[in-house]
N, C-alpha and C positions, 0 to 999 in steps of 0.2 A: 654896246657901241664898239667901233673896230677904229682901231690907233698904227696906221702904219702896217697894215693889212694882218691885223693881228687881233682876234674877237676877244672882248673882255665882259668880263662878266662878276656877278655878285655872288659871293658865296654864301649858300643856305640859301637863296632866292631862288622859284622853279622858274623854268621857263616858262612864257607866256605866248609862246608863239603857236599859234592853232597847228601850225604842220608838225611840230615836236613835241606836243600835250603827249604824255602818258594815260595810259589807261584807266590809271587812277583818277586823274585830275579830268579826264573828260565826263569820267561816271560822279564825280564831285561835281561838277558842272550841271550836268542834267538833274541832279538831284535838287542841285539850289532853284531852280527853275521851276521845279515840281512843286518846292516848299513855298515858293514866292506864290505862284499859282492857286496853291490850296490856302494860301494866309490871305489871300484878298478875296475868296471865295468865303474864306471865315469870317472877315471884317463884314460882307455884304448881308452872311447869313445873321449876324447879332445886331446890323439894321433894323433885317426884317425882323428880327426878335423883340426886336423895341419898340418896333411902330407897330408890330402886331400884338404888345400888352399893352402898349397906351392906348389902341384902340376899343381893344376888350375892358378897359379899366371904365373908360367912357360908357360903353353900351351897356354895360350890367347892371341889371336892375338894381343888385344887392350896392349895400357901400361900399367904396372901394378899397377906401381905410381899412375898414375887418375885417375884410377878405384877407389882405394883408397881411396883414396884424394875423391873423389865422395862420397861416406859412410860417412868420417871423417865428411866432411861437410853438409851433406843431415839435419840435424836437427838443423844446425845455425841461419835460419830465424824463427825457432819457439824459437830456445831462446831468443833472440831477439825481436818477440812479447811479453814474458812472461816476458821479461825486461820491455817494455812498459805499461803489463795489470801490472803490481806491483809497478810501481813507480809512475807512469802518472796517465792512466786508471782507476783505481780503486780506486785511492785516489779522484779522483775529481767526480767518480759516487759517493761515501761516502759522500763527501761534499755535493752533489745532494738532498741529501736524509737524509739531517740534521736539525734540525730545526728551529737554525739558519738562515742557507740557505731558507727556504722558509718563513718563516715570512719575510727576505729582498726583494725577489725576488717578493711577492704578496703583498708589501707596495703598498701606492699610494699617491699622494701629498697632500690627504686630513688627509693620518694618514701613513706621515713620519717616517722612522724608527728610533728608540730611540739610544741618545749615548750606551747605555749598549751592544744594537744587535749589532752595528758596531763595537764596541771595542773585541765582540767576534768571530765576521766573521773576522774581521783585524789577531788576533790571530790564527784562523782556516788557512787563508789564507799564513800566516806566517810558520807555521806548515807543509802546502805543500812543501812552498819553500824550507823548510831548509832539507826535506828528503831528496833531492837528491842531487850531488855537480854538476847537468850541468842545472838544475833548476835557471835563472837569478831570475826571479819574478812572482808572482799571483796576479790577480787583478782579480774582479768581476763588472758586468757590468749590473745594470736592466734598462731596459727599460720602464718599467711602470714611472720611475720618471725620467726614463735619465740622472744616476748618477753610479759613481763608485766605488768600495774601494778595496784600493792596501795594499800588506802584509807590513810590517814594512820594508822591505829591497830595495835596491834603482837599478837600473837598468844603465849597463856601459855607460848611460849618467848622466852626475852629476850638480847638483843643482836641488830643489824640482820644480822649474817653469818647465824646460826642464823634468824633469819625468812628471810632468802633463800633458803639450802637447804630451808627446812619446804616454801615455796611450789613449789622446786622441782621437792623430791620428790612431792609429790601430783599436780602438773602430770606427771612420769614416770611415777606408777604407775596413773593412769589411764587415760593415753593407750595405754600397754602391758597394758593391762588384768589387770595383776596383783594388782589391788583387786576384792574381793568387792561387784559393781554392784547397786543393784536400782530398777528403771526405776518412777516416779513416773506415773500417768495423769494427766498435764496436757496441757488442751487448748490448749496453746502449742507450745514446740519440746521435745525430745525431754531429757527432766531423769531425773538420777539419782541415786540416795544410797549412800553407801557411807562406812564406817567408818576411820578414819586414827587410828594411838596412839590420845588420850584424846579425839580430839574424831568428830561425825558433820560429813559434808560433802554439800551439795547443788550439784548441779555442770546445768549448764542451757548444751546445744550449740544454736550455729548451722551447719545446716550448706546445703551448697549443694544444687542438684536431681540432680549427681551424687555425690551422696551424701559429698563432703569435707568436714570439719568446717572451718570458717571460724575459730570464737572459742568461748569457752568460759569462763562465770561460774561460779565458786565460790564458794561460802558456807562459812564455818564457822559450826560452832551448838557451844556449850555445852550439850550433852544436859542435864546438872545442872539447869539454870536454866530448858530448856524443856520438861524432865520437870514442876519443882514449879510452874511458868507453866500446866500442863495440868490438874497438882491443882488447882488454883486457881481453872482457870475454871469449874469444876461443883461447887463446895463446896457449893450446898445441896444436894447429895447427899448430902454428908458422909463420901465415900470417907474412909478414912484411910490408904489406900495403893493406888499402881498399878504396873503392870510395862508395858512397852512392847516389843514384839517389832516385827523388820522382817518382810518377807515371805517370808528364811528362815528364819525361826522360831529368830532369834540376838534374845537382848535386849538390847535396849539402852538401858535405863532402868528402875532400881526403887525404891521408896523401902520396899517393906515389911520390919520390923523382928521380924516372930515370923512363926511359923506355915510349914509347908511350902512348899516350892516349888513353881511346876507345872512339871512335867515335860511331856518334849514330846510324851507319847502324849496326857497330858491336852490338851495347845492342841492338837495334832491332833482329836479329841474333842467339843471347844467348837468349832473353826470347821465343822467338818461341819452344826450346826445353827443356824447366824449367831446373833443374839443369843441367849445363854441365860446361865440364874443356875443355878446350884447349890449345895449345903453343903458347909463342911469347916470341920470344929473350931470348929460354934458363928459360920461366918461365911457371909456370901453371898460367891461367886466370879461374876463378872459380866464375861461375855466379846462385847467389842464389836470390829468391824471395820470400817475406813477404806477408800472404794471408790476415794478419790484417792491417798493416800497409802501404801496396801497395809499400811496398819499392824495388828497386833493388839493390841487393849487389856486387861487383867485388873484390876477394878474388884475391891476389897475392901472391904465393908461388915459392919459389926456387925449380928446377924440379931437382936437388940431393937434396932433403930432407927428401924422402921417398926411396931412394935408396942405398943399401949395397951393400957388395962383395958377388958375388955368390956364391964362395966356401965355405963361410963359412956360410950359411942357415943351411945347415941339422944339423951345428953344436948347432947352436943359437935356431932351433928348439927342438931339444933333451934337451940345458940344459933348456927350457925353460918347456915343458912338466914337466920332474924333478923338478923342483921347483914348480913350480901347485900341482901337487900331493906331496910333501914335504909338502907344503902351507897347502893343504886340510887335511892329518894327522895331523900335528901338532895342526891345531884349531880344529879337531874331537877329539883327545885326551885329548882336557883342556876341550872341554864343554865339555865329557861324563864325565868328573872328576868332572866336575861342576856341571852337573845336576843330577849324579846317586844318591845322598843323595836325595835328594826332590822327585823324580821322585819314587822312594821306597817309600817313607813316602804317596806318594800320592796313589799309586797301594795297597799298605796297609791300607789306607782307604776307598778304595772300597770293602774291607772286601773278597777276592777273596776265591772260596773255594778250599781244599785241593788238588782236583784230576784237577785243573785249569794246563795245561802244555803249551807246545809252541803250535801253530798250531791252528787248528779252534777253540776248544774249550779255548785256551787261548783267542780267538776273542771275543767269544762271551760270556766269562764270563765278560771280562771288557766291551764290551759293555752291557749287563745285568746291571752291575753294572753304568755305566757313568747313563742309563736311569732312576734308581731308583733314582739317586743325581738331574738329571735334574728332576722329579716328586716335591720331596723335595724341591727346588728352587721354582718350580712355586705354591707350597703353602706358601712360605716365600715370594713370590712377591705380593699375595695378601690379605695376611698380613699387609705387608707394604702398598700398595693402600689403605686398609682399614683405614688408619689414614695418609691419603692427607689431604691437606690444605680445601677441601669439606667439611670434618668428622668434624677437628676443627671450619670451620665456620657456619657450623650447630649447634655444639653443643654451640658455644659463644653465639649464637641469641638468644636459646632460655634463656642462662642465663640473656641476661641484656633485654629480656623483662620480666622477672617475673618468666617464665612457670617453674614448679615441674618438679626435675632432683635427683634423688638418688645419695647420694655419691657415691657408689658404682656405679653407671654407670658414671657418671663424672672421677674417679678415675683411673675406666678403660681403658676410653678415652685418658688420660693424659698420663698415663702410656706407652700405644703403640704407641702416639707421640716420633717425635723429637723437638718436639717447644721447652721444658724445662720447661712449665709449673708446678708447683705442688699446690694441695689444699690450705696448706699455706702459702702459697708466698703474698706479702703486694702488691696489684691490684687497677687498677683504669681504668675506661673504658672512652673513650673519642669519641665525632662527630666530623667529615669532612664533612664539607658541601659546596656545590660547592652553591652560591647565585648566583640568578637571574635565576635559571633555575629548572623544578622540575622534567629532566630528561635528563638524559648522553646517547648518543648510546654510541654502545659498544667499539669502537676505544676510544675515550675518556676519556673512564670509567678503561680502561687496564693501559691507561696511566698515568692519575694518581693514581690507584694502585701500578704502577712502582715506580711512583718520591714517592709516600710513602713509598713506602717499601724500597727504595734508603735512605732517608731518616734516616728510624728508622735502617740501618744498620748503617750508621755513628754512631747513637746516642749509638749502642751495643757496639761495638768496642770501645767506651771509658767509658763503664757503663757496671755493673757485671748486667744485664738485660734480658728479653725476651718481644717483643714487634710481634703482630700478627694483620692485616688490615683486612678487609673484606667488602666489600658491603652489604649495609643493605637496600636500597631504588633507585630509580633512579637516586639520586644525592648525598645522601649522603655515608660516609663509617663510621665505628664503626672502632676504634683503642684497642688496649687492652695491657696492659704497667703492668710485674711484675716482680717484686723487691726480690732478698730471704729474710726469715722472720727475719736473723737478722738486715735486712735495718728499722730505724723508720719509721712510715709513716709520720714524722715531715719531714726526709729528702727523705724519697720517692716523698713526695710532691713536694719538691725541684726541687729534679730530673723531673719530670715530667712536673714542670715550665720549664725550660732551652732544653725539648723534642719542649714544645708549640713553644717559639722563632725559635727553630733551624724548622720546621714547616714551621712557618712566614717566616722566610727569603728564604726558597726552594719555598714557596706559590709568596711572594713578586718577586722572581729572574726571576721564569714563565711567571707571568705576570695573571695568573688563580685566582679567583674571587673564593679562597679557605678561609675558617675559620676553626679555630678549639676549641676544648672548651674539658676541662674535670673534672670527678667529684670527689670527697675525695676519700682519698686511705682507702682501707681497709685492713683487714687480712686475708683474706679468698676469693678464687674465688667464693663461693658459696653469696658474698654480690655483685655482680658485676652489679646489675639489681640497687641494690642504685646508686652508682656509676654513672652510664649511663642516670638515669633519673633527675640526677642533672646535667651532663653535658648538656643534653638538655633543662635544665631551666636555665644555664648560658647562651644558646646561645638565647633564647626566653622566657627570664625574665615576659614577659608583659603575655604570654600563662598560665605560670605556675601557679596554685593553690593552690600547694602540701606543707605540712610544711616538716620543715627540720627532714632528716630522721636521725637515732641513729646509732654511729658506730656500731651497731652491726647486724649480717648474719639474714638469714629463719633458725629455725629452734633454735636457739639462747635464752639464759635465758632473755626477757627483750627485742627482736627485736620487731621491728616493723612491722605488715604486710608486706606481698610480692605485691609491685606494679603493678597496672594494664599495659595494654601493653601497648606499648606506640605508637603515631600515626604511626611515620616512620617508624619503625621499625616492627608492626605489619605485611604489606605487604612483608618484609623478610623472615619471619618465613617460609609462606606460599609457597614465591617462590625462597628460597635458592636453592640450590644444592643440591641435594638427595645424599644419603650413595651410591658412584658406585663400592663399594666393594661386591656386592652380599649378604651385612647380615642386608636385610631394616628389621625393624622390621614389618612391613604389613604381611610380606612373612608368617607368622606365623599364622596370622588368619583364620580363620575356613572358610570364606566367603568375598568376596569384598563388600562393599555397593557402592551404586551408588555417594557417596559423593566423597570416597577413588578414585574410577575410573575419577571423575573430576577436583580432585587436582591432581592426576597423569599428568592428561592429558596437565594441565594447566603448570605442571612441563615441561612436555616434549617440550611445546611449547617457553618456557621461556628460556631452554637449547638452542634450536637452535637460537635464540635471540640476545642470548651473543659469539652465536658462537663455543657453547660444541658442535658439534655433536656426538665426539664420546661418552658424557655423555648423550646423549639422546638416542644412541643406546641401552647402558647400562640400562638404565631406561626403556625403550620400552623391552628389554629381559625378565628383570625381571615382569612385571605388566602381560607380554604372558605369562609367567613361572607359573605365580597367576591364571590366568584365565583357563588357561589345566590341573591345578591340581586339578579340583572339576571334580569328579565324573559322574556329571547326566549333559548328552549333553541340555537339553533345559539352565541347569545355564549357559552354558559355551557360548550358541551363544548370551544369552541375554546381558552377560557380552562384549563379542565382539561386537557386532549394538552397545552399547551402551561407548564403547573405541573408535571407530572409528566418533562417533557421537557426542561424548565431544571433541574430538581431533578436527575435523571438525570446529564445533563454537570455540573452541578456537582460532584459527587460523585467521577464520572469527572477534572476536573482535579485533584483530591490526587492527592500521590505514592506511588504502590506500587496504585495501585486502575483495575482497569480492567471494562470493560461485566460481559464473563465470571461477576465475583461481584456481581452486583446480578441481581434475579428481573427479568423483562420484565414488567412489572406495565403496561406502556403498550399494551399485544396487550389485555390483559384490560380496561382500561377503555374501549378503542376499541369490543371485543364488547360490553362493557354497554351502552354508548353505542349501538350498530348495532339491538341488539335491542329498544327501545323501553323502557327500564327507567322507571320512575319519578325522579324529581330525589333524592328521598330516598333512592329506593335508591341512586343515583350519587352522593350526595355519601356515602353508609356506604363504598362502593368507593372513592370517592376517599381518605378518611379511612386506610380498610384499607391502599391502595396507597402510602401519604404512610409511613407507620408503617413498614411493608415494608421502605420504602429508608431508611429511617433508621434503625432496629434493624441490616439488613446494614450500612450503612456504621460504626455503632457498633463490632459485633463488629470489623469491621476494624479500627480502628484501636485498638483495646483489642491483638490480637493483635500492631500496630506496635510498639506502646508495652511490651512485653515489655523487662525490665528487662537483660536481655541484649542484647537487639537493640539497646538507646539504648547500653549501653555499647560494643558493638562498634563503632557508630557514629561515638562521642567518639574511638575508639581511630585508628581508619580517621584521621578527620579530624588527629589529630595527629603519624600518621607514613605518611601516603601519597604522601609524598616519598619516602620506601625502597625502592628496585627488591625489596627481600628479602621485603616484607611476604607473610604467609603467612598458612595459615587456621591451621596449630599455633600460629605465634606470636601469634596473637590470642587462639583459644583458650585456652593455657597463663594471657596477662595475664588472662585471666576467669576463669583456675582453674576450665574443662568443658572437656567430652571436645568434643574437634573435631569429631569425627560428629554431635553434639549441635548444636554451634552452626550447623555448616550443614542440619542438618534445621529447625532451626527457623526460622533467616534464609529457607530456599528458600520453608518453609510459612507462613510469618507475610508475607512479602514478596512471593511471586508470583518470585521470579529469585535466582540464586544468586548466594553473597559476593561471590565475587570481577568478577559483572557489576557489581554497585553499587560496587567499589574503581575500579573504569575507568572509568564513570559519575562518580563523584565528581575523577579527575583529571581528567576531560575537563572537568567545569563548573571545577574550576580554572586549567586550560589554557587555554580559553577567556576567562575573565577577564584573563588575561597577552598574549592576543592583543589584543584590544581595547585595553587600558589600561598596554602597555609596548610600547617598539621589542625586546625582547630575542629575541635569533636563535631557531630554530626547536631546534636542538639544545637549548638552554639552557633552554628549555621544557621540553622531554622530561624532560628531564635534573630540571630541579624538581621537575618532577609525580611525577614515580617511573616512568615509563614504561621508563628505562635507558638508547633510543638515538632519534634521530631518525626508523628505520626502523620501529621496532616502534610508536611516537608516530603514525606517518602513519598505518600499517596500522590501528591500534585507532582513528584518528578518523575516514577514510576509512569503517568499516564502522558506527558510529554515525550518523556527521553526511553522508553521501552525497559528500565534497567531501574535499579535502586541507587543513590547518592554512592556508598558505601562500595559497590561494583563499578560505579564510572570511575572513583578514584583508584581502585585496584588498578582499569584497566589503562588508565592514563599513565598512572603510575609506570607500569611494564614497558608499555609505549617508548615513555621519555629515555627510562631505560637502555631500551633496542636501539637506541637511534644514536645513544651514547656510546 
């Protein structure tokens, strides 16, 4: 309204006036138009939906009722399995696949499972029971030691003697198979039901690839309570009784109280034709079957329960339409009242232009627009990639070995994080080191990265902190704990004692042969390299030379030099994780050297190792990306033969991998190369040839890493001091067939067992040479070799020399170097 020739208006109100409508609001307009449109075209189509089944309901010869009644009921046997995979099923695959559960299940009488694992399998087991209310009891059952353990809860016989023998005897008559079985289609391990006295039992084996059962879950169920749990879930049916058959057509479960039985010619009869209804005495008989659980169902319903008065359809149809469409207005009218404020604001910020109206060109403005936002996004998503957990543990490494880092690049780092770190924040860096081994595959290495990083989230949640993990070696990890600057390093320290404990007892609870150790706090993350190389003189006092370093940073009035690198950690540096954000810093240099092409290459191979591949694609993009960018075609093939040729030996130094299983992909890019190909075609060849040998050396080590082969391995390493060791006696400790373990050690490994038992005492033979005076017999004698004679003969034909000569010549060696 205008007051004195002066327009007033409402604030946050749009204008309504058709000549000053925005873009937005006129495309809001047509749009409501369109929806109004197609919503009364909806209302008209479920008219015709209705009069054209009341029509069909009429003219069908069959009744109309169980037809019905067929529909109603056609997806009762899959609810019913999805009752089973959710309560039963799934919870005891989970269990399957706990860790718990298999440190029980692969005990053995020589190394018993500890109170702690039973008290938490007892718990686990307890936990099944109590989800469901037709669940009696869980008990688990290994066979390796031929022992059991039952949930805390007692089973409807009573007194603990009588529960022990119930458990017993089910554990006997299954294993003897004098129980009527009948096998479950679960696409897990191999599950079975079968009937005991008053209860049913589901019984779910583990078993090995030669076919021995390992363990063995049982369930008891209350049929009673998961018969009326079944009525229950399909009540608006309105069944008033059902019968439940297994798959040999034994029931077991009914609740109906009148009326005939079926007999089993009749369930023979019904399941010939899968779903079907039929009459008896005034009832519908409604026969359904389960494709997981093998079950047959007999549904009884009242044959008036689906039936009205005729006359009064068309009425019941009409008010029933009317309120559909009533139904459908009414909730179009709240959300478009709901959404038109945001829905504006959002079309408004695709910035639409002026001459934008209804119709295609309102189409294809806001599409225009939506694809600019989407451009935008995927430069904020690699952005964000740019500062992954990669970025910061590259950049940690090189801080706590020493290496020169610019605030300013440090700074930068921190900043496009979300760890929380900042400059200066009060820091202390700390080792994990897993003892007795000086190298993790990578299932292992994940894993306790997890229980660490599980770890340092408790310890966040009740400390104003920021705490980051990362692999630095094959067995150890680097922690990095900081505090904001008004925390003292008096009490930072603190804090960082009460991290160690809480540590200890996650390390202690495992069971894992983890330590941890960490160095003085500082005030700055640029002292982090002090820090770290005190921690590792706390854990190897006896190594350390170093005097005690000065609170203070590089670069610092009064610091003290920047430490040399340090041993573990040195091989970090080199084979961290590369930048897979596309901004390495190489990419910038003028020229590859042949050095850059062989840590790349050593990179990419180390990526697939731990299991990156999609960070070895990334890395492999960019290094093709370096080598097509120069200019003059002879740089660029020398650079490729010589990427394909480091990748090659790389691959070739892991153990158990020799030329043999890798394609000669370096013959076919030299021919591409010879024949004048185009660059693009050469760098697709190159791409092809990069993938080639990293897919084979994948398969490979997938085949290494056969859960057999790592345990025979653990086994070898713990008693290859035993002249006795054998391939039975290894096999038997793995429970397979010895013909088994050495086909697949021969075929997964390239050489047989017992070359890699002599291999492995020779590398510990050798370490005893070097690093003790102990005589040559007493050697042997250690390693498992048996005599001095047999000790020469097996290192003689490895090593080209006598024991006796390799330590002369180490000896001189170590010497000369001195």
């Amino acid at each position: 309204m205008e007051q004195n020739g002066i327009h007033w208006f409402h604030p946050g109100r749009r204008s309504e006036d058709p000549a000053v409508r925005t873009p937005a609001q006129r495309i809001l307009r047509s749009t409501v138009y369109l929806f109004a449109a197609l919503l009364l075209l909806f209302g008209i189509l479920i008219s015709l939906l209705i009069l054209g089944t009341q029509h069909g309901l009429k003219s069908a010869e069959s009744d109309s009722g169980a037809l019905l009644l067929t529909k109603l009921l056609e997806p009762f046997p899959e609810v019913i399995d999805d009752l089973y995979l959710k309560d039963i099923d799934t919870p005891m695959e989970n269990l399957f696949s706990s860790s718990p559960f298999i440190g029980y299940c692969f005990s053995s009488t020589q190394y018993p499972p500890g109170p702690p694992l039973q008290i938490r399998l007892k718990k686990d087991l307890s936990t099944l029971t109590k989800s469901s209310d037709y669940i009696v009891s869980t008990f688990l059952y290994a066979s390796s030691i031929d022992n059991y353990i039952a949930d805390s809860y007692s089973t409807n016989i009573s007194g603990s003697d009588d529960k022990g023998a119930f458990f017993r005897d089910i554990i006997y008559q299954y294993n003897s198979n004098t129980v009527e079985k009948s096998q479950i289609a679960s696409a897990g391990h191999n599950t079975f039901l079968f009937r005991y006295q008053n209860t049913v039992i589901i019984a779910k084996d583990l078993v090995t690839l030669s076919g021995q059962s390992h363990a063995t879950v049982f369930v008891v169920l209350d049929f009673a309570r998961l018969g009326s749990f079944i009525f229950n879930s399909y009540r608006f049916v309105n069944p008033y009784s059902i019968s439940i058959y297994d798959p040999n057509d034994n029931l077991l479960f009914s609740n109906r109280e009148n009326g005939e039985a079926v007999t089993p010619e009749q369930l023979t009869a019904f399941s010939a034709g899968g779903t079907s209804v039929r009459k008896q005495n005034g009832n519908y008989l409604v026969y359904c079957h389960s494709g997981i659980l093998q079950w047959s169902y007999i549904l009884e319903v009242n044959q008036n329960y689906l039936h009205g008065q005729r006359s009064r359809e068309a009425m019941i149809y009409l008010l029933t339409t009317f309120l559909a469409l009533l139904f459908i207005t009414v909730m179009s009218t709240a959300l478009f009242r709901r959404v038109r404020t945001p829905v504006l604001s959002a079309l408004d910020v695709l910035s639409l232009p002026e001459d934008a109206s209804s119709g295609r060109n309102a189409v294809d403005a806001v599409s225009q627009s939506i694809a600019k936002l989407a451009d935008e996004n995927r430069i904020l998503r690699r952005v964000v990639s740019s500062t992954s957990s990669d970025v910061c543990a590259s950049m940690f490494s090189q801080l706590i070995t020493g290496q020169h880092m610019e605030k300013e690049e440090i700074q930068a780092t921190l900043d496009n994080t979300d760890y929380g770190f900042t400059m200066d924040d009060v820091t202390a860096a700390g080792v994990i080191r897993c003892e007795g081994t000086d190298y993790l595959d990578v299932e292992d290495r994940c894993k306790i990265q997890n229980m660490i990083n599980a770890t340092a989230e408790k310890f966040m949640e009740r400390n104003e902190c920021h705490v980051f993990a990362f692999a630095v070696s094959g067995a150890s990890f680097a922690v990095i704990v900081a505090f904001p600057p008004s925390v003292s390093i008096a009490k930072g320290k603190s804090r960082v004692n009460d991290l160690i404990r809480l540590f200890e007892d996650s390390f202690s609870f495992s069971g894992l042969p983890l330590t941890a150790a960490f160095g003085h706090m500082y005030n700055s993350i640029l002292d982090l390299s002090f820090s770290y190389k005190e921690a590792v003189s706390i854990r190897h006092p006896q190594n350390s030379n170093s005097t005690p370093v000065p609170a203070a940073g590089p670069g610092r009035e009064g610091s003290a030099p920047a430490p040399d690198i340090l041993p573990e950690a040195e091989n970090a540096v080199e084979t961290s994780a590369p930048d897979t954000s596309g901004t390495d810093t190489t990419a910038v240099e003028s020229s590859l050297t042949p050095e850059l092409i062989n840590r790349r290459a050593a990179q990419i191979t180390q990526l697939i190792s731990d299991g990156r591949e999609e960070d070895a694609s990334g890395l492999t993009e960019r290094i093709l990306s370096d080598i097509f960018r120069a200019d003059d075609a002879s740089v660029r093939q020398e650079n490729c033969k010589r990427l394909i040729s480091a990748l090659s030996d790389s691959i070739i130094s892991h153990q158990f991998i020799d030329a043999a299983q890798l394609t000669d992909v370096y013959s076919d890019i030299s021919r591409m190369m010879d024949s004048g190909c185009t660059a693009e075609k050469v760098r697709t060849g190159m791409q092809n040839a990069v993938n080639t040998l990293c897919t084979e050396f994948s398969d490979v080590l997938k085949k290494q890493r056969n859960p057999y082969i790592v345990a025979a391995m653990h086994y070898i390493e713990e008693h290859y001091s035993s002249p006795d060791l054998s391939l039975e006696e290894i096999a038997d400790a793995l429970r397979i067939a010895p013909n088994y373990l050495s086909t697949i050690f021969s075929r997964n490994l390239g050489k047989k067992l017992f070359e890699y038992v002599n291999e492995y005492r020779l590398q510990q033979s050798v370490q005893m040479l070097q690093n003790s005076d102990q005589m040559i017999n007493e050697i042997s004698i250690a390693c498992g070799f048996g005599s001095a004679r047999n000790y020469i003969r097996i290192f003689r034909k490895y090593m080209d020399t006598t024991p006796g000569a390799y330590r002369k010549q180490h000896t001189a060696a170590a010497r000369e170097s001195e």
